[in-house]
N, C-alpha and C positions, 0 to 999 in steps of 0.2 A: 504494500500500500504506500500512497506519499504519505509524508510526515504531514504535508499540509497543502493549503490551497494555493498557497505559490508555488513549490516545487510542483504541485500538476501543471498548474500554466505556463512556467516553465521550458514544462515537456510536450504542453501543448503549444508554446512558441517555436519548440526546436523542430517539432514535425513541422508545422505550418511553412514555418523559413525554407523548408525542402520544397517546395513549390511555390515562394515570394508570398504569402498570404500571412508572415506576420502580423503583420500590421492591424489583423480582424483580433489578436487577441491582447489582452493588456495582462498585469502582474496580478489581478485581482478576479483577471475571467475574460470570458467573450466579450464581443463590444457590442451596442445594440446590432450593428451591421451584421454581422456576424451569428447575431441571433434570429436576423431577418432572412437571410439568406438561405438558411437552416427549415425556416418553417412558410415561406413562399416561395420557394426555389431559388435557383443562382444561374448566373449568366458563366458560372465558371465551366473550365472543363472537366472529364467526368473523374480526371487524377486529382484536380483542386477539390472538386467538392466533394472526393472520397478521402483526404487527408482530412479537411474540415470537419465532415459526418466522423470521422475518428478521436478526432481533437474532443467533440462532444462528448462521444462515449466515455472518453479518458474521464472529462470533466464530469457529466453528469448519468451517465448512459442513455442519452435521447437523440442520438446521433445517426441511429440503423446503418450503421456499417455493417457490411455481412463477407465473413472471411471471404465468400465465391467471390464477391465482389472485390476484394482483396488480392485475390489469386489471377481475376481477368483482369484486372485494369492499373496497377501497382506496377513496375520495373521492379526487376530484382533489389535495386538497391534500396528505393521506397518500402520493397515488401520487408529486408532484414531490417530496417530501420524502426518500424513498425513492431515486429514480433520481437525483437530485441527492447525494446520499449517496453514491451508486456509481460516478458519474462522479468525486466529487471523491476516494473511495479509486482510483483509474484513476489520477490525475496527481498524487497525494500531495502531500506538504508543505503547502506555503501553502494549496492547494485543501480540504485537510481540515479545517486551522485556520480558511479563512472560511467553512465549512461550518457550524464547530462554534457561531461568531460569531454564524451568521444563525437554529441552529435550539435552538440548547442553552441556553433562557430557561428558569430555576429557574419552579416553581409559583407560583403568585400567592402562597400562603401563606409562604414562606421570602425573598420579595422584601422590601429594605428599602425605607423608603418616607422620599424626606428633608422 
């Protein structure tokens, strides 16, 4: 489990940021957007708005991701991201923290560069 409601949004930023859609969630949850897109549809595509529908579940489980969907419409690297996610909320703590380590790289644009 997270420890708490930050460390999920967190993890629901680090997924999001794999298809540029951070921006729908803040330190504290979804944003209204984010909320609206979820329950009238979205203009995304059907990888944004399967990371997104995921992002949900994490947060509250009202997202209807469904693994088939998972398996047809994911890249491998989205799908290890994902199921690596899920294991590492399965054995919490330190599992989530090296999770957050290996996937939660800020956008090129807000990296410093020395």
């Amino acid at each position: 489990m997270f420890k708490d409601d930050q460390q999920a949004s967190l993890c629901c930023r680090a997924l999001l940021r794999r298809v540029r859609l951070e921006h729908l969630w803040e330190e504290d949850g979804p944003t209204k957007r984010a909320v609206e897109m979820i329950e009238q549809g979205s203009p995304l595509s059907s990888g944004e708005d399967l990371m997104l529908r995921i992002a949900f579940d994490l947060w509250n489980a009202r997202g209807n991701a469904t693994v088939g969907r998972v398996c047809a419409v994911l890249d491998d690297d989205h799908t290890e991201a994902v199921c690596s996610l899920l294991i590492a909320r399965a054995r919490g703590g330190q599992a989530i923290v090296n999770w957050l380590a290996r996937y939660d790289v800020p956008p090129v644009s807000t990296r410093r560069i020395s």
